[in-house]
Structures are given as structure tokens and as C-alpha cells.
N, C-alpha and C positions, 0 to 999 in steps of 0.2 A: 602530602602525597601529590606534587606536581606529575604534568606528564615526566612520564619516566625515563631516563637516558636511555633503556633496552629497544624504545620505539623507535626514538634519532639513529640509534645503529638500524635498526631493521629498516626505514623509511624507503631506504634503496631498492630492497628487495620487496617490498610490500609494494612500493609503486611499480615493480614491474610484475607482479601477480594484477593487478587491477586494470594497468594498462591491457597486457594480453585478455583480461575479460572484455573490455572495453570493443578491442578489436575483434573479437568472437561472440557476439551479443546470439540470448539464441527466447525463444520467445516459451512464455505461460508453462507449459509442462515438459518439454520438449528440451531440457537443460542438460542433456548427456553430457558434452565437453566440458561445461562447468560443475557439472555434478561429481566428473570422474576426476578432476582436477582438485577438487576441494575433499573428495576420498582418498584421493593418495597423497596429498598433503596430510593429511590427519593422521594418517600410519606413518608417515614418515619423522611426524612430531613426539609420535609416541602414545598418543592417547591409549585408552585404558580400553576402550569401545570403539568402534567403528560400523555404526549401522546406515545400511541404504535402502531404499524402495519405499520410506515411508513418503505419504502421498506424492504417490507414482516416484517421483524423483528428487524426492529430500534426502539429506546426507546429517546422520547426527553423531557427534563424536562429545564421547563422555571420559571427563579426564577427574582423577579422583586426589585430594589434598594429599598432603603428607600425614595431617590427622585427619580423619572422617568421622571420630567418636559422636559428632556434633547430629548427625542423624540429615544435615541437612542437603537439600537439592535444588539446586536452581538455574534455572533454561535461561541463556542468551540465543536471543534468534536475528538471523539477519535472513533476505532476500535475495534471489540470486535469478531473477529474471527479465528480460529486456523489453522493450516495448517493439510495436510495428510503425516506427518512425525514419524516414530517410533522414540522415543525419547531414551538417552543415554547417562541423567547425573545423573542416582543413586541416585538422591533427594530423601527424604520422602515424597516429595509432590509431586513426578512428575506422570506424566500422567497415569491414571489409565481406559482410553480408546486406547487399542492398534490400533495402527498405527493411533493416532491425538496426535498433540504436539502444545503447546503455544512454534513456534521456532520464533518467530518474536516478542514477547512483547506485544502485545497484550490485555495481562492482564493486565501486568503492565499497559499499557496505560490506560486503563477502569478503575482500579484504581485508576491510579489519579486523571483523572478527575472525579471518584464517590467522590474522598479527596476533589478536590477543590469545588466540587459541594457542599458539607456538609457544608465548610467554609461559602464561597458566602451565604448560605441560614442563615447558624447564623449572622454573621455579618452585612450581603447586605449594603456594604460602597459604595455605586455607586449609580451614576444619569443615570437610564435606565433598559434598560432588558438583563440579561445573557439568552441565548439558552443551554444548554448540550445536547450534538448529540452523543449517541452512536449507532453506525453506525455497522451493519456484511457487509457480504461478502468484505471486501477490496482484498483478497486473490484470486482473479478471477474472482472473480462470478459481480463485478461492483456495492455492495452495496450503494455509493455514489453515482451513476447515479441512480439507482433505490429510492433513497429517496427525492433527485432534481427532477424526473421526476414525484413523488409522493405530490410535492409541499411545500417542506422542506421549501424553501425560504420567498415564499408568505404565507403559512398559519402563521409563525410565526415572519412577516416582519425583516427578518435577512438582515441587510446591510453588515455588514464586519465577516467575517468567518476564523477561526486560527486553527490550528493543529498543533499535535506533534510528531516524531517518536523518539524511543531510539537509541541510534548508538555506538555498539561495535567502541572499538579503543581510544574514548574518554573519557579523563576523567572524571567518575562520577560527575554528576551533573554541568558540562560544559554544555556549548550552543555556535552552531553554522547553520549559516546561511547564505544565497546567496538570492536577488533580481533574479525576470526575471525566465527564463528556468532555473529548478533546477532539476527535475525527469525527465526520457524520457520517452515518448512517446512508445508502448509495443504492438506493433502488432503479430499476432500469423498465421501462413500458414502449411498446408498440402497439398502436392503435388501427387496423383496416377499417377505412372508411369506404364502403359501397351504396352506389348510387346507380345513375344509368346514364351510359355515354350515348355520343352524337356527334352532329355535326356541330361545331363552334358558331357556324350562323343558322341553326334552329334553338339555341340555347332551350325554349319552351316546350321542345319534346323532349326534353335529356330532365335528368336528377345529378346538380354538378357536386361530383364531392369534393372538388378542388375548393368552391365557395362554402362547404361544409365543414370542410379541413381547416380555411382560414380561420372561420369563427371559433374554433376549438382551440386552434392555436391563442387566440385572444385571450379567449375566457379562463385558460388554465393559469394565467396571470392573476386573475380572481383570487387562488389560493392563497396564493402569497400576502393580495392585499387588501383581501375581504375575508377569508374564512380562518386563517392561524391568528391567534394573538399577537398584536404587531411587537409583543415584546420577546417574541419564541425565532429561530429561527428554521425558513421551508426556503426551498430553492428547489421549482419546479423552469425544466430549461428543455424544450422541443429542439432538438438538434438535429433532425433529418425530417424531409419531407416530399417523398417522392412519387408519383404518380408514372401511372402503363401510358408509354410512348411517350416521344418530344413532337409529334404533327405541332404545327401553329394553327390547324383549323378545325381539332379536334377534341372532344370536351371526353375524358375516359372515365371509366366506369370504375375506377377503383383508387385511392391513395392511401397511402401505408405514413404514417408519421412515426417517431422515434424521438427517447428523450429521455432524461434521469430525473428523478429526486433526492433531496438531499434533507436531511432531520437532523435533528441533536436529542428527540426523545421520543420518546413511545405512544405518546398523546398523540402529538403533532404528527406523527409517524404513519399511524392507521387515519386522520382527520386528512393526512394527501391524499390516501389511496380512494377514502371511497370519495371524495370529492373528485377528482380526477376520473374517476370512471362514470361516476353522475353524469358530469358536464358534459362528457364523451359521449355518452348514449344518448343523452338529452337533447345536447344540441343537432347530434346526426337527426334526431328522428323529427325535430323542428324545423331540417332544412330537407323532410323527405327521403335522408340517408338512413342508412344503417352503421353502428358502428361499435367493433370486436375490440377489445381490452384484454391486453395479456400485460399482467405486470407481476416483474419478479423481485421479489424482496431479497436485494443481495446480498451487500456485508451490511452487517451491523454496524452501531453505532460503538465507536471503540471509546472503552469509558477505562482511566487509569484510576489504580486503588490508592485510597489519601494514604496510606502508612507508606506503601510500596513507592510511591512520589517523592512523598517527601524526602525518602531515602534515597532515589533516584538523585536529585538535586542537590543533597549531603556531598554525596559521590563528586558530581561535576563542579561543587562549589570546588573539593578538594584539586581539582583539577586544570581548573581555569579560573578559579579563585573570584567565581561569581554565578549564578544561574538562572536565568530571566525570567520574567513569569510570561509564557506563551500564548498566543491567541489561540479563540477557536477557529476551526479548520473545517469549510465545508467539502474538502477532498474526502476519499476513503482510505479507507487503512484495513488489511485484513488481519493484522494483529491481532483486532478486535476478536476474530475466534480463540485468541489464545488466553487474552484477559478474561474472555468468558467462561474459559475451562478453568482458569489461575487465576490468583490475585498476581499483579506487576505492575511495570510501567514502561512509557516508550518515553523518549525524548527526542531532541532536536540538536543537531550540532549543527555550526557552523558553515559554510561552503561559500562564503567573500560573495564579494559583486560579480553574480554569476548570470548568463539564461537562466529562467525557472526552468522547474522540470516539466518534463513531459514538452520540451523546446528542440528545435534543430539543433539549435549553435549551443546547449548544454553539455557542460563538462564537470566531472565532478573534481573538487579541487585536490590534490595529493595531499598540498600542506595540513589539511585535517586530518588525517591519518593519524598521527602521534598523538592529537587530542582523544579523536574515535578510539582506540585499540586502549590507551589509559582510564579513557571511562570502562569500558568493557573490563577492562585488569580492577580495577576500583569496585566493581561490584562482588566482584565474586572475594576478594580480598578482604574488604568492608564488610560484606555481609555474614561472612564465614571466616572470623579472624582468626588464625591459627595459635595464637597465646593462649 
């Protein structure tokens, strides 16, 4: 089961679904155009269902075998939201909404699976039911928790659930994957640090929480190289640090810091959090500050099922006649809500010597498409043979 000729004929028309996503990127929840665009595709392919509004603006379309006696159901999901990035690769088609960019693939991905989904509906070679799940917000906003908690699974009795992301570095229309803990886990915190402002040359009548802020910022490096097991992995990363006014002679009475964690487990998971708020309190009240901890525990740690993998990998060996064994990935993945409701797998294709995502000058590549859409066709085909 190589990629399939029916892709090579669609490639034309699939890369110009992907492009016009590309050029109408729309951000987290907010996917109306692409929403309405990948529903009226789906009536127009024929599927057997066509449901919208699950979280907020998910579009799911259920296409059923030629035999279904098999009892079985299985979700393909792809993602269909853009980031808040100005884009800066001079394309003809690129983003013609300033400051949103398709930097992650996105479209691509939506297109493929609108490719495979077309397939699947002319041919339906399977014993059972395909789900198509396109899914917004994966980009913060936790569209996949919001479509699980919407009752993705139960309303369309989904047993085993698959996904895909593209991955600059790799060769085009390659595939790689890992069992177990794959994405980490992607918690997010703001710290106000309160002290008391001044003049910049009384420093000794003031409380500076800018010199409280720095040391906090220091110490949270601790985590990582004092308190996890140096063989576990934590990535704790202060990414914002701002403080009331720019005076140059003015020491202010308040800074707000920002910043993520990252886990691969549940140990290490809770051993960030309360370390990080320790050090936060601790250290404010060492340097005569005060200091507030808000931290949210966001996506989970998306963990793929060994049965569900391995077969994942069956698939793309068929496909591209090899399948990698993938690293771990301290990004996030909101997948992660759907392996938690389902046993499944995500994988990785290909996207050549590209920008990484979440990049200006990122593109996703067309020529994976025929690989993409053939793994997608392989799963539901493989998994639900019609003989």
C-alpha cells in the first residue's frame, strides 16, 4: 500500500485548498471561514454526517464503509487554526490577514485530511465507520478539550483516535514516531511581585521588586538543576518580565514575570509546581517583597498507546516503506485530550528543509500531501479491512 495514485491526481486540487487556508489564516476559536469551508466540503463529498459547533467551531464528518458489520469507529483529527504571527516568506499566497500566519501547518493539515476524507467517501474500502475531526483552537485556546468535553467521543462512539503533525527537518513524506510520553506537558504561570517604589537615587527608602524579580528569575533554574532527577526531563523558561513605567530614575512598586513549564510526567509535573511557587514566595519575602502565583496547568502530557503506535507505524512503514523512531518533544500537543478520552496515536510526517514552526519564513511543504492523505487512507483501510 504505497502512496496511492488517487492522491497524485488530487495534489492539484488539495494544494489549492491548503494554499487559500494559508492565505486566510484565522486564529484559536474564531475559524468561521475555515470551519465553513471544510463543511461544505464534506457535504459535497458526500459523507454520511456532517456535524458543526462542537467546541465552539469544530466540524466532524462521519463517512461509513461499505461493510460496517465490524462494529468498529475510529477518529482522524486534524487542526485547523493559525497562530498570531506576521508572516515573512513572500509567497503569493501568504497571509493576507496582518499579524496571523499558518506558521505551524495547519492548513496543510486540514487539507489533508479534507484529501483523505474525499478518498474514504468515494471508495469506503473498510468494515466500519471513519470520524473526520477538524478540530481549532489547538494553539492555546485547548480546542480538543473543548470538543471531548462537548462529547466528541460518545456522540459518535469513537474507540481509537489518530493524528498527525508535519515536522520541519524531515524528509518530505517521511514518518516518525514514539510509543508512551511523546509531547510534554505545557503549563503556563504569572508571578506579581510587590514591593515599594521610589526614587532610583533613594534606592534605601524603596522595597525594589525589580532586584526581587531578578533573583526569582535565577533560582527557577534551580528546578531544573537541583530539584528534578537529572535523568527526568523539566524546562522551566521566564519569558516575560515587565515592570509599571520606563522612568530611568524610578524604582516601581510592582513586576509581573511570565513563563511556561514543560514535564514528560506527573512526578516531575507537581515537584515544578510547588517548587516554583516556593522559591516565588520565598524569595519575594527575602528581599522584603511580596509575591502572588497564579499557575495553570494546561495541556497535558500527550502520551501515544503502544498497540495504537505500533499500528500507527505499520501504516507509514506501508507508505513510505520505513518509519523512524521519534524524539521526545518538549512542545505541546492538545491531542493529548483526545488520547486521554481514547486509546490512539499521533505521528509525524515529513515537511523537507523547512523554517521550524511557529517561524516567519515557515511554509508547509505541498509535496507531503500525497504521503499525509495516504497515511490518513491507510489507517482507516488497515485498521478496518473490508475482506
Amino acid at each position: 500500500m504505497p502512496v496511492r495514485n488517487r492522491f497524485a491526481e488530487l495534489l492539484p486540487e488539495i494544494t489549492e485548498w491548503r494554499r487559500d487556508f494559508h492565505t486566510h489564516p484565522e486564529l484559536l476559536f474564531d475559524t468561521h471561514r475555515t470551519s465553513g469551508i471544510v463543511e461544505a466540503k464534506l457535504r459535497e463529498f458526500g459523507c454520511d454526517d456532517v456535524v458543526t459547533g462542537l467546541g465552539r467551531t469544530g466540524v466532524v464528518g462521519v463517512i461509513k464503509g461499505r461493510k460496517t458489520g465490524s462494529g468498529k469507529v475510529i477518529g482522524l483529527r486534524a487542526d485547523m487554526d493559525a497562530l498570531p504571527i506576521v508572516e515573512d516568506t513572500g509567497l503569493p499566497y501568504a497571509s493576507q490577514t496582518k499579524g496571523k500566519m499558518h506558521a505551524c501547518g495547519h492548513d496543510g493539515h486540514t487539507a489533508m485530511l479534507l484529501g483523505a476524507a474525499k478518498y474514504l467517501s468515494e471508495t469506503r474500502n473498510f468494515d466500519g465507520t471513519v470520524v473526520v475531526i477538524f478540530q481549532p483552537a489547538e494553539e492555546g485556546g485547548g480546542g480538543g478539550r473543548e470538543m471531548v468535553n462537548d462529547g466528541l467521543m460518545e456522540k459518535f462512539g469513537i474507540q481509537e483516535v489518530y493524528g498527525m503533525h508535519n515536522w520541519p527537518g524531515m524528509p518530505v513524506g517521511s514518518f516518525a514516531i514514539r510509543p508512551g510520553a511523546f509531547f510534554a506537558a505545557t503549563d503556563v504561570f504569572e508571578i506579581d511581585i510587590e514591593g515599594r517604589g521610589g526614587h532610583g537615587a533613594k534606592p534605601n527608602e524603596c522595597i525594589d521588586p525589580i532586584v526581587a524579580a531578578s533573583q526569582i528569575v535565577t533560582a527557577l533554574q534551580t528546578i531544573a538543576s537541583r530539584n528534578a532527577d537529572p535523568v527526568e526531563q523539566v524546562v522551566v523558561s521566564v519569558t516575560s518580565f515587565q515592570s509599571e513605567g520606563d522612568a530611568f530614575n524610578v524604582i516601581p512598586p510592582r513586576v509581573r514575570l511570565r513563563g511556561t513549564v514543560r514535564t514528560l510526567n506527573e512526578e516531575v509535573h507537581d515537584l515544578a509546581e510547588t517548587r516554583l511557587t516556593e522559591i516565588c514566595e520565598l524569595t519575594a519575602k527575602a528581599m522584603g517583597c511580596t509575591a502572588k502565583v497564579h499557575y495553570n496547568r494546561n495541556y497535558p502530557v500527550m502520551v501515544n498507546s503502544e498497540e495504537q503506535t505500533e499500528f500507527a507505524a505499520e501504516v507509514a512503514r506501508n507508505v513510505a516503506g520505513a518509519c523512524a523512531d521519534a524524539p521526545l518533544v518538549m512542545g505541546g500537543e492538545d491531542f493529548a485530550f483526545l488520547l486521554n478520552a481514547r486509546p490512539g496515536a499521533y505521528i509525524l510526517v515529513g515537511n523537507g528543509d523547512t523554517a521550524g514552526v511557529h517561524h516567519p519564513k515557515y511554509n508547509f511543504t505541498d509535496e507531503a500531501i500525497p504521503a499525509g492523505c495516504s497515511w490518513w487512507a491507510g489507517v482507516a483501510e488497515m485498521r478496518m479491512p473490508a475482506t
